[in-house]
C-alpha positions as CSV (number, residue, x, y, z in Angstrom):
1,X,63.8,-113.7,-124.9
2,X,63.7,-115.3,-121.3
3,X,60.7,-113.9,-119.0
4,X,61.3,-113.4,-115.1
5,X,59.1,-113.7,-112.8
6,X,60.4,-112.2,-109.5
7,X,58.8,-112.2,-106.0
8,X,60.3,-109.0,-104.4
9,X,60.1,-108.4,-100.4
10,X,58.2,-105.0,-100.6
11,X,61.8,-103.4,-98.9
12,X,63.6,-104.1,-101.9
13,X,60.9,-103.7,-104.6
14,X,62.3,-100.0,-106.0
15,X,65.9,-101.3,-106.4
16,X,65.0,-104.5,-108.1
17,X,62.6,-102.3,-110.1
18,X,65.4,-99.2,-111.2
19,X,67.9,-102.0,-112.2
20,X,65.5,-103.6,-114.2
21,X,64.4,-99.8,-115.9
22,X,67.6,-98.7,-116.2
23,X,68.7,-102.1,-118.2
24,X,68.1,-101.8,-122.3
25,X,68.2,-105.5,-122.6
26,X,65.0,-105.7,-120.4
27,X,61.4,-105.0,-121.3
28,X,57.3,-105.6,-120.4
29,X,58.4,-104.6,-116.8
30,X,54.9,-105.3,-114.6
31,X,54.9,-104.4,-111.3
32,X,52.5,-105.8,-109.1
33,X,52.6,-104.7,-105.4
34,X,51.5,-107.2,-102.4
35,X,51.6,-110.0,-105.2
36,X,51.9,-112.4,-103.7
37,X,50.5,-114.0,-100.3
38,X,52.6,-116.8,-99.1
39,X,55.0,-115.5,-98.6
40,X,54.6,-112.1,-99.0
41,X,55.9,-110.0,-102.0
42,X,55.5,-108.1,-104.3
43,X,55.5,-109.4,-108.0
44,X,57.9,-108.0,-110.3
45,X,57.6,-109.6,-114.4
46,X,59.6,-109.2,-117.2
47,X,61.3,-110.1,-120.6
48,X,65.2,-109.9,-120.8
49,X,66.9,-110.9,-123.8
50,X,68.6,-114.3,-123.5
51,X,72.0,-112.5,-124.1
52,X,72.3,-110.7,-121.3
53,X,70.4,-112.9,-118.8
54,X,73.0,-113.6,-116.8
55,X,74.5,-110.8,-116.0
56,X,70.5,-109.6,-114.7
57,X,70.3,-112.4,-112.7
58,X,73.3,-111.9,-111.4
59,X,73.1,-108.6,-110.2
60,X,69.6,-109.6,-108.6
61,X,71.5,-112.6,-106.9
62,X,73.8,-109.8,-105.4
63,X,71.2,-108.0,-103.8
64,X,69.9,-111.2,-102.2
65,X,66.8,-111.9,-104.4
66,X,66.8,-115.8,-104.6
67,X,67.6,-115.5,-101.0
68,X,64.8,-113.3,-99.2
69,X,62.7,-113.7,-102.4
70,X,62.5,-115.5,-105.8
71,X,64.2,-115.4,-109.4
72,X,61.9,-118.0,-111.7
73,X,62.9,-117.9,-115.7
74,X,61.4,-119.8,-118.5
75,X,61.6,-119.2,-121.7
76,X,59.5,-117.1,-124.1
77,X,57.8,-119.5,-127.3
78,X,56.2,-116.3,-129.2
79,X,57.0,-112.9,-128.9
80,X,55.9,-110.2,-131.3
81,X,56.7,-106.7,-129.7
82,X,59.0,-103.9,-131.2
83,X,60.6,-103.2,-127.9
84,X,61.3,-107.2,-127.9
85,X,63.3,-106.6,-130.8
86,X,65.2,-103.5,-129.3
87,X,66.1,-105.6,-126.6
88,X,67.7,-108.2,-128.5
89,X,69.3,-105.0,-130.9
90,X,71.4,-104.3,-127.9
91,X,72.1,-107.5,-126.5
92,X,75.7,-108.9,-126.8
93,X,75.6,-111.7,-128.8
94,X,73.3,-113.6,-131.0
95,X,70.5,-115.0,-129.0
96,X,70.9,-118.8,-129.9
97,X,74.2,-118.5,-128.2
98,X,73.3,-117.1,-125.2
99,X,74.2,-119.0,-122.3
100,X,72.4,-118.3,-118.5
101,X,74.3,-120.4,-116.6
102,X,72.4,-120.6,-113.8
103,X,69.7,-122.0,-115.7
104,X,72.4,-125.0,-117.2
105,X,73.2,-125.1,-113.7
106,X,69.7,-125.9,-112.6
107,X,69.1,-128.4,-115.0
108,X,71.9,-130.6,-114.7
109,X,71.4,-130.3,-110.7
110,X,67.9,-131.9,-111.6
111,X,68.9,-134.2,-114.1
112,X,71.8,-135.7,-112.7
113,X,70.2,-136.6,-109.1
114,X,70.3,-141.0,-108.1
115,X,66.5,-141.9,-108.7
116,X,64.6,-144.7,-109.4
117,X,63.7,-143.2,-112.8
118,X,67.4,-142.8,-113.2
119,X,68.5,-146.1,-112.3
120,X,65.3,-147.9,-114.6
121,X,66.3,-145.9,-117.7
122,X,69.8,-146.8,-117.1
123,X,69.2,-150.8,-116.5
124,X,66.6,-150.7,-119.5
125,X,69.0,-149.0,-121.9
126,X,71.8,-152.0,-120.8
127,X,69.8,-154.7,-122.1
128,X,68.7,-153.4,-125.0
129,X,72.1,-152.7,-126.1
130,X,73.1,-156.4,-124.6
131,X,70.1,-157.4,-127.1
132,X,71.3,-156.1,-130.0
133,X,75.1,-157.3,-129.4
134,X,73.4,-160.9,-129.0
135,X,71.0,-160.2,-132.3
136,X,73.9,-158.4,-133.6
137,X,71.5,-155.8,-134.7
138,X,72.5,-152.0,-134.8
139,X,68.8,-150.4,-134.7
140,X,68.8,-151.6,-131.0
141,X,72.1,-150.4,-130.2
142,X,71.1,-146.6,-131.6
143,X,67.4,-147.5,-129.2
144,X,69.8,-148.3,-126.5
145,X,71.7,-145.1,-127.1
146,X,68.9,-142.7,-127.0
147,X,67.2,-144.5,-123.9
148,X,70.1,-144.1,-122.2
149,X,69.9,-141.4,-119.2
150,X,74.1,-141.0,-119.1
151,X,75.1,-138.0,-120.9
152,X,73.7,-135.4,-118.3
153,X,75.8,-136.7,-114.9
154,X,78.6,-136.7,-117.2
155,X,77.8,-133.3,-118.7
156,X,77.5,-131.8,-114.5
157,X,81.1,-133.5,-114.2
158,X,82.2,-131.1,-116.8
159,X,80.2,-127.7,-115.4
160,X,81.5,-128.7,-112.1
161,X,84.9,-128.6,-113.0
162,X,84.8,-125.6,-115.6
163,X,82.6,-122.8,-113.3
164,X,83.4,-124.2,-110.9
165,X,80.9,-126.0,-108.8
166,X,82.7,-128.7,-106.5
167,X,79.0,-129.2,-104.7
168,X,77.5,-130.8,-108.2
169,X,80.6,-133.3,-108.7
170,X,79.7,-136.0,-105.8
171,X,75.9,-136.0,-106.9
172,X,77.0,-136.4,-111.0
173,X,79.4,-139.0,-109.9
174,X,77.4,-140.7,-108.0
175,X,74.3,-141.1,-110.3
176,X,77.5,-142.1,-113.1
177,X,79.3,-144.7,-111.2
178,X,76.3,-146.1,-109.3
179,X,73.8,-145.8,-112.2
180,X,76.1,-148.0,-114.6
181,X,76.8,-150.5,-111.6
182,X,73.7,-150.9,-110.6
183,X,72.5,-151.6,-114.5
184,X,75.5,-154.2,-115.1
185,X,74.7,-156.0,-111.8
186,X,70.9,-156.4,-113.2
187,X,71.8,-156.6,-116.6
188,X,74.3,-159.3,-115.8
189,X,72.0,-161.3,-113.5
190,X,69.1,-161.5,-116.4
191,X,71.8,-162.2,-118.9
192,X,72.7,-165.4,-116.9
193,X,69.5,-166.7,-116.3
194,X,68.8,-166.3,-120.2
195,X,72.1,-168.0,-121.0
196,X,71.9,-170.9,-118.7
197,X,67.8,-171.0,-120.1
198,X,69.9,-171.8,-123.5
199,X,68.2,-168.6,-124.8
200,X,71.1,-167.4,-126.5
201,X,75.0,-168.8,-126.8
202,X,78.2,-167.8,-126.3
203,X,79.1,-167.5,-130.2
204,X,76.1,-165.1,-130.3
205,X,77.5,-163.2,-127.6
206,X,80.8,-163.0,-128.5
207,X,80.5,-162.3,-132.3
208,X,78.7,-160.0,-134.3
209,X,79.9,-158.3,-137.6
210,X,77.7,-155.5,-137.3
211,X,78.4,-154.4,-133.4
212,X,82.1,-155.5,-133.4
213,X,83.0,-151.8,-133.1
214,X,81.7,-151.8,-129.6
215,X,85.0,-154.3,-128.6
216,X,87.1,-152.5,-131.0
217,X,88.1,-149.3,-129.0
218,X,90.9,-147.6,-131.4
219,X,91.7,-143.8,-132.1
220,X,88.7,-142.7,-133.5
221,X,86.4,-143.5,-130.6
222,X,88.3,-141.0,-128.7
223,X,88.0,-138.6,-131.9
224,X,84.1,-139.3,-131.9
225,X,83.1,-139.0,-128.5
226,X,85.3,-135.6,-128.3
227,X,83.5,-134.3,-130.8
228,X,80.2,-136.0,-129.8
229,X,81.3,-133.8,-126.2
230,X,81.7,-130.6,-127.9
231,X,78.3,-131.3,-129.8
232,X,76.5,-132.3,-126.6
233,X,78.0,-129.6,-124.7
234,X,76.5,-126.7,-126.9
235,X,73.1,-128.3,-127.1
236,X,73.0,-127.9,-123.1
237,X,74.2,-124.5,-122.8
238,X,72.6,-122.6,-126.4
239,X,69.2,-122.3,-127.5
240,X,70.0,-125.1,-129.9
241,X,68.5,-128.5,-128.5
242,X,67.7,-130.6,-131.5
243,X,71.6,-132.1,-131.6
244,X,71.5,-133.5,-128.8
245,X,69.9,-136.8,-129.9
246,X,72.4,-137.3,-132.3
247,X,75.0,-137.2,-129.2
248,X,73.4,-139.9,-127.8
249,X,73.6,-142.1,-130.9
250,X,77.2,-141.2,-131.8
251,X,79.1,-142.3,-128.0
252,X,79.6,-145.9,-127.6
253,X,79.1,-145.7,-123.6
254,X,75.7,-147.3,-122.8
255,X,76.5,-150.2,-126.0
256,X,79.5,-151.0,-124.3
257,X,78.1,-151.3,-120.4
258,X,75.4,-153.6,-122.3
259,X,78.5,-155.5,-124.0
260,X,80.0,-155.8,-120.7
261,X,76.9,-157.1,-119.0
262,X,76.3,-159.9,-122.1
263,X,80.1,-161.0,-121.5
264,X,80.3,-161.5,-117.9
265,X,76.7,-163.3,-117.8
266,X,78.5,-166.2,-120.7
267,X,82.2,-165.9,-119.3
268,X,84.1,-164.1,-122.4
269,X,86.1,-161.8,-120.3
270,X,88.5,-160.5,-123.2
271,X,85.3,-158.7,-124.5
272,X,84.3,-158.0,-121.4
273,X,88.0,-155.8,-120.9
274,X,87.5,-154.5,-124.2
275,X,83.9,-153.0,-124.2
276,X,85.3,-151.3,-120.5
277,X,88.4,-150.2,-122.7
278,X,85.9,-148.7,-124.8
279,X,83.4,-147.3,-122.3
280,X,86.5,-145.5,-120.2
281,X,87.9,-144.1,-124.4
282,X,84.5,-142.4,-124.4
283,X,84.1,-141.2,-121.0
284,X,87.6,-139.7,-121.4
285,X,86.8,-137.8,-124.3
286,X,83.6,-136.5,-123.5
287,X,84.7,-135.5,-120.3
288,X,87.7,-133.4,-121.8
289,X,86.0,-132.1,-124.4
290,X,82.8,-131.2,-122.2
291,X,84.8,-129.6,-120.0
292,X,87.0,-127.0,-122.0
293,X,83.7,-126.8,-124.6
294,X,82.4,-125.0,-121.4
295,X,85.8,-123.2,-120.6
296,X,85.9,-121.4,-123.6
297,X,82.3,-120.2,-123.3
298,X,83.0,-118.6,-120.2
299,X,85.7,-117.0,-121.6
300,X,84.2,-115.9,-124.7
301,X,81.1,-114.3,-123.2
302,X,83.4,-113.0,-120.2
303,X,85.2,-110.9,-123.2
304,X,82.1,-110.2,-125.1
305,X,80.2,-109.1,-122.4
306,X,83.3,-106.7,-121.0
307,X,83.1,-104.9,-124.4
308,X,79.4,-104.4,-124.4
309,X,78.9,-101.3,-121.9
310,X,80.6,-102.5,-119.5
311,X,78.0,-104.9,-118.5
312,X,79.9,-108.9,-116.8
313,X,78.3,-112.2,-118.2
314,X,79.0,-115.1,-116.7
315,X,81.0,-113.9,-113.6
């Protein structure tokens, strides 16, 4: 169950309230009148099965709600009520696959913004993969992996070309392109200082049985980070958020910017073209599988939804 908290202008309270009545996938409607103070409204709570919140939040964005009022959601931890349970009875769907898109939305808006936070995670998540290329050691690479801040901008590329939402591509793009820029130009700089210090050489750099795979782009780095995209994809959009570390140790994109950065501090531009071969494999397939992952949910709860008394999901 998700639980709204609505702030209603008191013109509008009895409509928001009869939608809310007369839907079965809602429950524990409160109504408080002159709830709020600033601004003014009247406070409207309840618990909507995760199923079938977007099609309630969408009909309160038709009448205006998030405009002239507010539409807050957050999930529910423990619920023990019957009338919980009847909710969800009725719901279309099982509730770990409901999406509420506007919710994913939200979130990747968020996530994928240019900040400082952005830009250190990124930088930080370079040179410890650059590290473990050097060291040739493959714990640091999977640290690099998880640090790394670069699956989100990449996963708003894909919702802004499935819903779609051209106002979230310049902002994902952005933090993408100028996020791993910005980390290879530091990266690189640090790199060179420690190379010309004599702290590590160019055999060390170039070689390394153990992380070779990260200048070895072939046919199954595409088939990985497609199905690393799918995986990642679900974890955004479902209940189910646990596998989404593992798709940040399975994509070789953050490994090969560090690669990149190592190479062009100690001149071994071959690797250097390799590990970018590698990064642009994985983009590609995350990107395209990302994006119809998110395609055929739409369409699938679209259908679902249509044969579910006559109630619209994602619209």
């Amino acid at each position: 169950m998700l639980h709204l908290r609505l702030r209603v202008p008191s013109g509008q309270t009895d409509e928001v309230v009869d939608l809310l009545a007369a839907d079965p996938t809602v429950t524990n409607l409160v109504v408080v009148p002159h709830g709020f103070r600033k601004p003014e409204g009247c406070l409207v709570l309840a618990d909507v099965a995760r199923e079938n919140a977007t099609a309630v939040v969408g009909r309160l964005r038709d009448l205006e709600l998030h405009r002239h009022g507010s539409i807050s959601i957050d999930e529910v931890g423990t619920l023990l009520s019957h009338a919980a349970d009847e909710a969800e009875r009725v719901a279309p769907g099982a509730p770990d696959d409901g999406v509420v898109w506007v919710s994913v939305e939200q979130r990747l808006r968020d996530d994928s913004r240019l900040s400082w936070a952005f830009v250190a995670f990124m930088t930080l998540a370079t040179l410890i993969a650059g590290a473990g290329r050097i060291l040739d050691q493959p714990i640091l690479i999977v640290g690099a992996m998880v640090v790394g801040p670069e699956f989100v901008p990449v996963a708003a590329i894909c919702f802004a070309l499935a819903r779609p939402r051209p106002s979230l591509l310049p902002r994902a793009l952005l933090a993408l392109g100028a996020g791993f820029g910005i980390a290879v130009a530091l990266a690189t700089a640090l790199w060179s200082v420690a190379y010309a210090a004599g702290g590590f050489t160019r055999t060390q750099a170039g070689t390394g049985e153990l992380t070779d795979f990260i200048v070895s782009p072939d046919a199954w780095s595409f088939v990985v980070a497609v199905l690393a995209g799918i995986a990642g994809t679900l974890s955004l959009t479902t209940a189910k958020s646990g596998p989404l570390v593992g798709v940040f140790i399975s994509v070789t994109t953050i490994p090969a910017v560090g690669t990149v950065a190592v190479c062009l501090a100690c001149g071994i531009w071959g690797e250097a073209a390799s590990a970018l071969l590698q990064l642009g494999i994985n983009l590609v397939g995350i990107l395209l599988a990302g994006t119809l992952t998110l395609l055929v949910q739409r369409l699938v709860w679209s259908r679902v939804a249509a044969g579910s008394r006559g109630r619209v999901l994602p619209r």
